[in-house]
TIVEX-711479 format. One record per residue: residue in three letters; x negated, y negated, z of N, C-alpha, C in turn. Coordinates in steps of 0.001 Angstrom, whole numbers, padded with zeros to 6 digits, always signed. Atoms other than C-alpha are relative to their C-alpha. Layout:
BEGIN
ALAXYZXYZXYZ;...
//
This chain:
BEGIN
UNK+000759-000945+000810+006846-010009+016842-000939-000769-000922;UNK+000565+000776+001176+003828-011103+014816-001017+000844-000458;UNK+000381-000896+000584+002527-009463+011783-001729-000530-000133;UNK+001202+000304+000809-001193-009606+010553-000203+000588-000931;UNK+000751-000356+001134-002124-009018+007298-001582-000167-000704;UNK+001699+000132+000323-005237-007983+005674+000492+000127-001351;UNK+000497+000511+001462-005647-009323+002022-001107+000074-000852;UNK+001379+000017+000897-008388-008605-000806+000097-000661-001490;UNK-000176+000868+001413-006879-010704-003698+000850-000626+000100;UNK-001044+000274-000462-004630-013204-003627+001663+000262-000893;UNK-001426-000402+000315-002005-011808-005675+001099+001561+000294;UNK-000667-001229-000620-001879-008511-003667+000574-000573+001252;UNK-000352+000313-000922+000247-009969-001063+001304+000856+000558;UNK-001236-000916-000417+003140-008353+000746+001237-000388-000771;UNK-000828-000065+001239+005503-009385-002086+001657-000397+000920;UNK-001368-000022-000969+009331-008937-000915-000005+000324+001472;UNK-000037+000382-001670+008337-008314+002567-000337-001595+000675;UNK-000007+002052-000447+007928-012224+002705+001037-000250+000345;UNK-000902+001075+000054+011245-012929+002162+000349+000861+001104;UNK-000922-000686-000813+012336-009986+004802-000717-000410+001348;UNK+000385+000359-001393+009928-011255+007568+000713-001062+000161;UNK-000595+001285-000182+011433-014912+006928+001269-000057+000058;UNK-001668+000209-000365+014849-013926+007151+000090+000519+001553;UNK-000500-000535-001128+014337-012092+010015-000893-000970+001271;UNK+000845+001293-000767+011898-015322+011884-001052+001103+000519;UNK+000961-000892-000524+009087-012777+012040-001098-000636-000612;UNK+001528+000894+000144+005654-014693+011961-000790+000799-000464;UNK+000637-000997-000064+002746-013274+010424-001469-000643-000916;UNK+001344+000585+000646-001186-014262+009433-000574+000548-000977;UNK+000713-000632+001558-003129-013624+006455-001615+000479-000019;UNK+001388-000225+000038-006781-012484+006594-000411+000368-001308;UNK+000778-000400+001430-008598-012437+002951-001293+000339-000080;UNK+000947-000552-000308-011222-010489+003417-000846-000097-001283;UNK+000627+000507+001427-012292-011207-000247-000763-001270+000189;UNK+000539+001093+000161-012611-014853+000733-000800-000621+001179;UNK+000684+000421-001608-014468-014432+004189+000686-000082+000683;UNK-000992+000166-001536-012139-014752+006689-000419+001220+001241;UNK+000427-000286-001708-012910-013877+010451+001243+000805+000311;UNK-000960-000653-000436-010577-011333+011159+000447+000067+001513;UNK-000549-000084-001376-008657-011634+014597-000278+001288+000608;UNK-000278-001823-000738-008476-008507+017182+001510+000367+000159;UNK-001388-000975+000162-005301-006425+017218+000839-000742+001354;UNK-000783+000406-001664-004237-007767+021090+000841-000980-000261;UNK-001241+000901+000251-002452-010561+019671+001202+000224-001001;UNK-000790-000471+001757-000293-008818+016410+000706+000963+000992;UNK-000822-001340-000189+002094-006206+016740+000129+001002-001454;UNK+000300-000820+000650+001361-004726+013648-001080-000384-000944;UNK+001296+000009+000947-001190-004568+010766+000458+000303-001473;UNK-000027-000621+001289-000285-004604+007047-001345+000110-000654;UNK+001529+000318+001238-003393-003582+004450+000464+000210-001538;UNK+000005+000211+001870-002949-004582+000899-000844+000721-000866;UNK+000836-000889+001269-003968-003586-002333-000798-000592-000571;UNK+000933+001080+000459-006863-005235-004393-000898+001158-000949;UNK+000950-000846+001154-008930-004169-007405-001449+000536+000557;UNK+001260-000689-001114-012154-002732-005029+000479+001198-000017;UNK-000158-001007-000627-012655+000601-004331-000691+000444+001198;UNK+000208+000242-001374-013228+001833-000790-002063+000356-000181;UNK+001563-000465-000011-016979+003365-001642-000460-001308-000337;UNK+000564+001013+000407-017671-000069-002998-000903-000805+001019;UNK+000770+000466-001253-019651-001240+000269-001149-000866-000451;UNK+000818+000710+000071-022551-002265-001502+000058-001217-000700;UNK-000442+000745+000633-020678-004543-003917+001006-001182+001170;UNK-000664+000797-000710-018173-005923-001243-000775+000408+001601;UNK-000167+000121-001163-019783-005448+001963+000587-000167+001187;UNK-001044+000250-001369-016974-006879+004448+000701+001413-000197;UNK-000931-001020-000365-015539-003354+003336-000144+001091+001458;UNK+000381-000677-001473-017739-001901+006557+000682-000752+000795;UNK-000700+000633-001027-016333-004302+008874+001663+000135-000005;UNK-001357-000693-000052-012407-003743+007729-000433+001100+000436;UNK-000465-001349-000526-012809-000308+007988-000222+000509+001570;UNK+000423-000432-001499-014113-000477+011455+001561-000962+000833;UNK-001274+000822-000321-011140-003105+011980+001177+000981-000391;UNK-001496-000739+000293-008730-000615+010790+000011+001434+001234;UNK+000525-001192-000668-010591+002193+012952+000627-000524+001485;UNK-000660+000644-001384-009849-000270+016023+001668-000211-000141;UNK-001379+000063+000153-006056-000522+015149+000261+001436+000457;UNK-000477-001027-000146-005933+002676+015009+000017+000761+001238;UNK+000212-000351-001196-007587+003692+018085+000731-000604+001394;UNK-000769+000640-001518-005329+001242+020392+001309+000690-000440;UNK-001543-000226+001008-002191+002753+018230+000841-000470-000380;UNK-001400+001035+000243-000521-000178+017196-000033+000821-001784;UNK-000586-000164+001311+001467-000086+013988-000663-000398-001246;UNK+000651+000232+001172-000449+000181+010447+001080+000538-001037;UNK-000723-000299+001289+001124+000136+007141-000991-000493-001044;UNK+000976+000139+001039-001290+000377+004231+000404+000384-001193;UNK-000710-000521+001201-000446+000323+000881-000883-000445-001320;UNK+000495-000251+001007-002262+001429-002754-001286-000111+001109;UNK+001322+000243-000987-005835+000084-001451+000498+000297+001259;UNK-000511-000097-001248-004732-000140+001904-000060+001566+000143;UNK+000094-001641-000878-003563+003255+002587-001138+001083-001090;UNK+000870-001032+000027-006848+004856+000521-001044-001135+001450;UNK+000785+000330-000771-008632+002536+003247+000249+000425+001250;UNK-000483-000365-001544-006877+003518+005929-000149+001345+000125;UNK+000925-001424+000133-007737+007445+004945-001375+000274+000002;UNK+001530+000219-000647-011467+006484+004770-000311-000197+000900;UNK+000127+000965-001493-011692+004249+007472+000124+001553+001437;UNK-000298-000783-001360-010366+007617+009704-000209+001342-000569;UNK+000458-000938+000151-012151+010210+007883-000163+000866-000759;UNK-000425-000800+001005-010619+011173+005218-000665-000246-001104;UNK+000940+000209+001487-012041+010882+001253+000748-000640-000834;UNK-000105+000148+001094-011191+009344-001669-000586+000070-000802;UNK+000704-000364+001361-012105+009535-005390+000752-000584-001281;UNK-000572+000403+001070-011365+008447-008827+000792+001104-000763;UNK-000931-000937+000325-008684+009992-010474-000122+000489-001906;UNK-000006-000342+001334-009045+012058-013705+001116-000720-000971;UNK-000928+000203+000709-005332+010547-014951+000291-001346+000674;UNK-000341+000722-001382-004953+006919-013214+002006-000217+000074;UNK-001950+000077-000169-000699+006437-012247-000145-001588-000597;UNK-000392+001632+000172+000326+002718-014096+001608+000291-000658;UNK-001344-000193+000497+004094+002611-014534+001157+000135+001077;UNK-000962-000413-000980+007479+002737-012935+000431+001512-000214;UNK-000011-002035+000026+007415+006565-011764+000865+000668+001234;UNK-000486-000511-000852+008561+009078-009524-000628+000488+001697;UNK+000445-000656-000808+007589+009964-005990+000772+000693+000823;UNK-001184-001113-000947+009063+012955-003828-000646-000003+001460;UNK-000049-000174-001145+009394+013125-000372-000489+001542+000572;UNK-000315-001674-000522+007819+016612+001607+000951-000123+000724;UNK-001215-000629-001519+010127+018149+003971-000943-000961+001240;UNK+000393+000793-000772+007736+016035+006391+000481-001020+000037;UNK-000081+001308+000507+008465+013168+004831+001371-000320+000210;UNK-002086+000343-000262+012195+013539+005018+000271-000001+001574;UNK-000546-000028-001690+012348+013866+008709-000962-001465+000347;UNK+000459+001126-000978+009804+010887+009299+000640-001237+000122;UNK-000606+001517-000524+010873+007721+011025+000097-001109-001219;UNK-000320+001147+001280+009840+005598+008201+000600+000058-000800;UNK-000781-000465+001112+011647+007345+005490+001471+000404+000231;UNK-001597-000184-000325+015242+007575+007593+000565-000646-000929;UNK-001300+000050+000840+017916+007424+005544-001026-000468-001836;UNK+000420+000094+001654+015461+007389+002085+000103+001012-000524;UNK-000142-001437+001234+015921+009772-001020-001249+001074+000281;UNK+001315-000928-000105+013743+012552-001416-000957-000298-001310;UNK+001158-000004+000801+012600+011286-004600+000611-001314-000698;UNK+000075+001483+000460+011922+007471-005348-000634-000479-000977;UNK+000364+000965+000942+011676+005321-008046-000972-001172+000681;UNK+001086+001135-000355+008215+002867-007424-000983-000789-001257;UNK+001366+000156+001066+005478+001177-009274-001490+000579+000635;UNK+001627-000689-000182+002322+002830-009487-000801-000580-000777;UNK+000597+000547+000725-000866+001029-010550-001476+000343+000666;UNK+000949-000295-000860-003690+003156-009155-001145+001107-001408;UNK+000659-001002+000914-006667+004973-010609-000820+000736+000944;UNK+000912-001002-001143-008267+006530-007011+000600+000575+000186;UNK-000620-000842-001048-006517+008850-004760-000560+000436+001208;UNK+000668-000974-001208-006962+010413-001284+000157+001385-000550;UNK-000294-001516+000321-007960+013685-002025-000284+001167+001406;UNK+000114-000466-000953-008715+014549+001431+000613-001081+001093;UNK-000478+000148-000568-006406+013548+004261-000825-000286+001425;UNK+000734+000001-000979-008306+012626+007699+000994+000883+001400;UNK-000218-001240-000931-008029+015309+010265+001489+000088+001094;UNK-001098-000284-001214-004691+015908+012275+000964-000698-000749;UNK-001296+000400+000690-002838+013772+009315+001093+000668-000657;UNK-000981-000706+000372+000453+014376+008095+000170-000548-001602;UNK-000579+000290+001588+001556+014279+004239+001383-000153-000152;UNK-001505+000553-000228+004687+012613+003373+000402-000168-000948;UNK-000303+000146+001452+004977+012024-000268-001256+000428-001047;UNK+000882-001108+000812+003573+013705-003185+000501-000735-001530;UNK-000240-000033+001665+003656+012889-007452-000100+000983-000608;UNK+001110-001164+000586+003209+014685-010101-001146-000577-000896;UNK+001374+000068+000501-000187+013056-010854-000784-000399+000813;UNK+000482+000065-001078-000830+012472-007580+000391+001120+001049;UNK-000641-000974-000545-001096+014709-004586+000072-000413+001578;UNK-000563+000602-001617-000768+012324-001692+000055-001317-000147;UNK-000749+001361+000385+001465+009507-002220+000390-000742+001477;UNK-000373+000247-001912+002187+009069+001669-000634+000772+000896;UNK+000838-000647-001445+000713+009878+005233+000192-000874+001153;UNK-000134+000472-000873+000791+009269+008334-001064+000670+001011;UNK+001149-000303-001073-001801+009344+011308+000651-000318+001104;UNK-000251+000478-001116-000989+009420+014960+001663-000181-000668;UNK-001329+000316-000460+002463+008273+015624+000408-001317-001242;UNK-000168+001294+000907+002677+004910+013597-001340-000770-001090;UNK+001472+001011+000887-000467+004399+011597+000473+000760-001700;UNK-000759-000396+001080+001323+004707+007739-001180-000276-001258;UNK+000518+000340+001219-000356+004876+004446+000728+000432-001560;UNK-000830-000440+001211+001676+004543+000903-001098-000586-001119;UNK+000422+000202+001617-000163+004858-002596+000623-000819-000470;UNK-000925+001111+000931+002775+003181-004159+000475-001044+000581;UNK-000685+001763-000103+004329-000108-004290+001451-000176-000082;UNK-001518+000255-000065+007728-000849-003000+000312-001661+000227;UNK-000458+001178-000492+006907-004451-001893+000730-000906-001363;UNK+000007+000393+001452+007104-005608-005865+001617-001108-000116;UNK-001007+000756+000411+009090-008896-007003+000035-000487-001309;UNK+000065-000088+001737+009986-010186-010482-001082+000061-000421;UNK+001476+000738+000333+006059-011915-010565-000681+001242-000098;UNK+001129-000547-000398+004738-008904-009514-000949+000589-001536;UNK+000288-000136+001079+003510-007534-012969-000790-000813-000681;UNK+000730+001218+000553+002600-010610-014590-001164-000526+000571;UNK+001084+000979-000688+000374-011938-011682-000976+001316-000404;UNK+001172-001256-000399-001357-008397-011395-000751-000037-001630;UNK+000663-000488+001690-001601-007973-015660-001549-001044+000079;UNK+001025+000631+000066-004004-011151-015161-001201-000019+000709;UNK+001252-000658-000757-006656-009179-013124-000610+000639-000992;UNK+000557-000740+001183-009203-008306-015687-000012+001562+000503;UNK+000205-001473-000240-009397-004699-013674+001278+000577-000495;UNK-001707-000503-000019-005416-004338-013309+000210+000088-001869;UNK-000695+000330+001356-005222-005689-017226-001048+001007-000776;UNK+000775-001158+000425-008134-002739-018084+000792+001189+000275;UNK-000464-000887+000011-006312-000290-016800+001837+000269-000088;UNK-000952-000310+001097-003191-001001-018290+000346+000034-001224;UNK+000679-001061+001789-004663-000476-021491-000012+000969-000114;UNK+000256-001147+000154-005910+002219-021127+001009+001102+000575;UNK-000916-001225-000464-003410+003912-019239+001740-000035-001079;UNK-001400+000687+000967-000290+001841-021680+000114+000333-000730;UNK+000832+000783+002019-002027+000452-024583+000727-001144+000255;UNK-000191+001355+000362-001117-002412-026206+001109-000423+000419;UNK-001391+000746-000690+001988-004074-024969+000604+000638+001146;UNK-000320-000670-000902+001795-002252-021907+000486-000964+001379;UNK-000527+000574-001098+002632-005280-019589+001252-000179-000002;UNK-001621+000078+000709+005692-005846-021715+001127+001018+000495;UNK-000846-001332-000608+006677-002252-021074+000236+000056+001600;UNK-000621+000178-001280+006256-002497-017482+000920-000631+000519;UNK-000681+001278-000099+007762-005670-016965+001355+000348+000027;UNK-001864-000609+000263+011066-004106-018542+000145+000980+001048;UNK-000351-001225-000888+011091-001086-016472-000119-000815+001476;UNK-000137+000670-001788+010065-003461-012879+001142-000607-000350;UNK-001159+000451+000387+012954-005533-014091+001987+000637+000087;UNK-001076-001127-000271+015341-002590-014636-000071+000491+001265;UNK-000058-000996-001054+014410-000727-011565+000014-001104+001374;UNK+000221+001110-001133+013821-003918-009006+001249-000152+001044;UNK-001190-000087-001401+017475-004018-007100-000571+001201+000533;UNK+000550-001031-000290+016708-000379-006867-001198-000124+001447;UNK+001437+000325-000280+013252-001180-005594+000333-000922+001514;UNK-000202+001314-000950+013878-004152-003394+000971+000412+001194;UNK-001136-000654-001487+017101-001920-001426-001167+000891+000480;UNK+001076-000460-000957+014088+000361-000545-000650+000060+000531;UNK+001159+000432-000910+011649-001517+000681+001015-000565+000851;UNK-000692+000572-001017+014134-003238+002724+000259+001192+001144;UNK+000005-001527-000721+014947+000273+003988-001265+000430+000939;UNK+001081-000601-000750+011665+001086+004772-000672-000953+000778;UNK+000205+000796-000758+010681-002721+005965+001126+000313+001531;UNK-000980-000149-001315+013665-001608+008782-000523+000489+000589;UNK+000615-001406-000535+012365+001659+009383-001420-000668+000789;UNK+001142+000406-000370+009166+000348+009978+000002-000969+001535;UNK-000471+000833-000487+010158-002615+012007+000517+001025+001573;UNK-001057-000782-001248+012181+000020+014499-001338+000776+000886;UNK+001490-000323-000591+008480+001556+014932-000612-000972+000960;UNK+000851+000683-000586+006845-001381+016086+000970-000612+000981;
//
């Protein structure tokens, strides 16, 4: 099995799914699309993660390579291998196939709640998960339109599509389950990430997170493992 990942910063990386590919001898490449990189074609991977990164997907004229991912995510999608997109990621992976995003009147920063629909509870990826999970949220877009024939799978209450799914295996999660102790700290030092936990905090708002990823992280870490399975059983 070998993963490819698509990257737009280097501290949005797949986090605790590192240590679960390397326990399990699952190989997997990095593409930083931030720093130029030549993205491979899908025929050699068996799946596709897309990361998160301070960009937003309309940003085209500022980042340019965002036309070429999204046509790279469009080709994943169209052969139907396995996508998992997450914060950025899965609003790119809703553009990329039709759907919309937008900036969000309230942005989510904090360890919060997300609920499972009745969709969501029967899908493959979410076997044997709660109906309503503890995550970190550190977003200020949303999909507010779903691309055509998708399914909704998780929901907030300041968001109204926290999960989806396209086709059979093409996944997109708003929130963040990959998250390890660092994760906080590396992100606070993104002048965007460390703007909008001001404003969404205030002042000692990394502090506050920090405690709550801290508190909630076994938590956290048994669910992504959960859903790294789930996933895994897909591809």
């Amino acid at each position: 099995m070998r993963v490819l990942v698509y990257q737009h910063i280097d501290v949005e990386h797949p986090g605790i799914f590192r240590r679960f590919l390397h326990e399990d001898s699952i190989s997997y490449d990095v593409v930083g699309w931030d720093a130029g990189h030549a993205p491979p074609g899908h025929k050699d991977y068996d799946a596709l993660w897309i990361m998160g990164g301070p960009m937003d997907v309309w940003e085209e004229d500022k980042y340019p390579w965002l036309i070429a991912e999204k046509q790279a995510i469009r080709d994943w999608a169209q052969a139907e291998k396995p996508i998992l997109g997450i914060c950025l990621g899965h609003q790119l992976l809703a553009d990329a196939l039709g759907g919309t995003v937008a900036p969000m009147a309230d942005p989510e920063v904090g360890v919060l709640t997300v609920e499972l629909t009745d969709a969501g509870i029967v899908d493959p990826l979410f076997d044997s998960v709660d109906r309503h999970n503890t995550c970190l949220q550190w977003h200020s877009s949303e999909v507010n339109l779903l691309p055509q024939d998708a399914v909704l799978l998780a929901v907030s209450a300041g968001c109204d599509c926290q999960a989806f799914r396209y086709g059979e295996r093409a996944y997109g999660l708003q929130y963040h389950m990959e998250v390890t102790e660092d994760t906080v700290g590396d992100w606070a030092k993104v002048p965007a990430y460390a703007e909008s936990l001001q404003n969404s905090v205030g002042l000692g708002g990394e502090s506050l997170i920090a405690n709550a990823v801290k508190d909630a992280l076994p938590q956290l870490n048994r669910k992504a493992r959960r859903i790294y399975n789930n996933f895994k059983r897909l591809v």
